[in-house]
C-alpha positions in Angstrom: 0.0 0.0 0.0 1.4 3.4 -0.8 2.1 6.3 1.9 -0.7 8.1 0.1 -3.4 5.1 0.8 -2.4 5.1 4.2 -2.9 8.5 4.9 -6.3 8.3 3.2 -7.7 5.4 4.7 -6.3 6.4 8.5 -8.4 9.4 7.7 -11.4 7.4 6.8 -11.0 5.6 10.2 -10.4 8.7 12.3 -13.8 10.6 10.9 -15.4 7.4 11.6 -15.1 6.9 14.7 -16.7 7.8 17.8 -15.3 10.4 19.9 -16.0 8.8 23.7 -14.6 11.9 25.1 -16.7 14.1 24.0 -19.6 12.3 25.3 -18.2 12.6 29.1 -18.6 16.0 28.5 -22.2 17.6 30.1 -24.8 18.8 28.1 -24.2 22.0 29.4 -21.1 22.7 28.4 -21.7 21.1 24.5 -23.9 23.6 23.9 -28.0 24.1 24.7 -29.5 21.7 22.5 -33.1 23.2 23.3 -32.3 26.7 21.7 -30.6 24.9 18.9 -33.8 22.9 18.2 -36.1 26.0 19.0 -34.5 27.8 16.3 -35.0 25.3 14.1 -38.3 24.9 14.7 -38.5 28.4 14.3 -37.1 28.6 11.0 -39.2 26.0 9.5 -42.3 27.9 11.1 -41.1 30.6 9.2 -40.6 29.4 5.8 -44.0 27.3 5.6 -45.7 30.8 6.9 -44.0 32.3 4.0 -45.3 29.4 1.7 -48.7 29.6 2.5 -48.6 33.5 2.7 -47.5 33.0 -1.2 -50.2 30.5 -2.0 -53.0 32.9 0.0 -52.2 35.6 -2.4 -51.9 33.7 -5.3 -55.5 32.0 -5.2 -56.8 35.5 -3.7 -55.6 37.0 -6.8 -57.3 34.3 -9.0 -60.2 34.4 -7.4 -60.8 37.7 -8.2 -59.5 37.3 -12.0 -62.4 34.8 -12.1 -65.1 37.4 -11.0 -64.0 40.1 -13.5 -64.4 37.5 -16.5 -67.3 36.5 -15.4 -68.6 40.0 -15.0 -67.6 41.2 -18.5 -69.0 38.0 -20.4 -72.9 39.1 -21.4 -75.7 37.5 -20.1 -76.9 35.3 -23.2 -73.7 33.7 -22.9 -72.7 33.4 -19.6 -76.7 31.6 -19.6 -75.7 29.5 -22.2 -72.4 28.3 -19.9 -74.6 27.9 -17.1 -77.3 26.2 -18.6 -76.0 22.3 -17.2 -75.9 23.8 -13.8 -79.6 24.6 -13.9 -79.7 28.5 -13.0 -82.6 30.3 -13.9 -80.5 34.2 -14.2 -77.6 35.5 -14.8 -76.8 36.7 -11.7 -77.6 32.8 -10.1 -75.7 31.8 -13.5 -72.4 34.3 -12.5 -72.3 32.9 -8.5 -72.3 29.1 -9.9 -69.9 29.8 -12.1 -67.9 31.1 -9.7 -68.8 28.0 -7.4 -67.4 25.5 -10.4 -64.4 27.5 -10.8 -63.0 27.3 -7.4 -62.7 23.7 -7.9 -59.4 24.8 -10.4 -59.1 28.3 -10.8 -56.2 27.7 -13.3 -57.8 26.1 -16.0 -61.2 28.1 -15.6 -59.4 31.3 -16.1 -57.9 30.3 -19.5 -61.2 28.6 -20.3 -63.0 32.1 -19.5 -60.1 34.0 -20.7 -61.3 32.7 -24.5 -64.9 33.7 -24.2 -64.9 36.9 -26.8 -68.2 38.5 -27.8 -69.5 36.3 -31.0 -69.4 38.3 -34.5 -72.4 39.8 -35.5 -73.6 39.5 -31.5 -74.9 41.9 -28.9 -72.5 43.9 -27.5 -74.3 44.0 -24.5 -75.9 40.3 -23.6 -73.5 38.5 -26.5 -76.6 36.8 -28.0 -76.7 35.8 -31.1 -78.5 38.0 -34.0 -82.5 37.3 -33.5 -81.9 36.0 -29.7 -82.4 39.3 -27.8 -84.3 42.2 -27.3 -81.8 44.8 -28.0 -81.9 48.2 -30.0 -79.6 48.9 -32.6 -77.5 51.2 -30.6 -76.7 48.3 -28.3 -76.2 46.1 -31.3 -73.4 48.6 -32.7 -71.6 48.3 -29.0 -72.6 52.4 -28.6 -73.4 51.0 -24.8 
């Protein structure tokens, strides 16, 4: 064995083995192992407080991106979505919309996000030509 594989494996040995006198020594005199763990616990307290402070804001955020769609999408259409859900108004429609949405805010916000107002449609309800009770000015999106 060369000088240099001695060296490395006496190293390998030392590191590995248990130091006995440092366990005669009292736990007072190591160090406080409480403050060391309170801090710890600390610092993880911290960080997941930080994570869900992140997450609140996030979903607050969405949930509100959800309402504006929903509020600028007319009433024909936001019927029309609603229709499965059995709502009898728009305004019922809007709130179980909302409901369904908070299931996965992601995904219903680009869903929503790609609702336009249909050519040759109301500006104000979205209906289709012939579906809604509309003057012309409305028609023309002169709101």
């Amino acid at each position: 064995m060369t000088a240099e594989a001695q060296t490395i494996t006496e190293d390998i040995l030392q590191t590995e083995r248990l130091d006995h006198g440092l366990l005669n020594i009292p736990l007072a005199k190591r160090g406080n192992i409480d403050a060391q763990i309170d801090r710890y616990v600390a610092e993880q307290r911290k960080a997941k407080q930080k994570e869900h402070s992140e997450s609140f804001h996030r979903i607050r955020d969405q949930k509100k991106r959800v309402q504006d769609i929903l509020s600028k999408i007319g009433d024909f259409r936001v019927m029309e979505i609603a229709k499965p859900l059995g709502c009898r108004n728009p305004s019922s429609a809007r709130k179980a919309l909302y409901q369904a949405a908070l299931s996965n805010l992601s995904k219903w916000i680009a869903v929503l996000e790609r609702e336009s107002i249909p050519a040759g449609g109301c500006a104000s309800c979205w209906a289709p030509v012939g579906k809604c009770q509309h003057g012309a000015s409305e028609w023309l999106g002169e709101v």
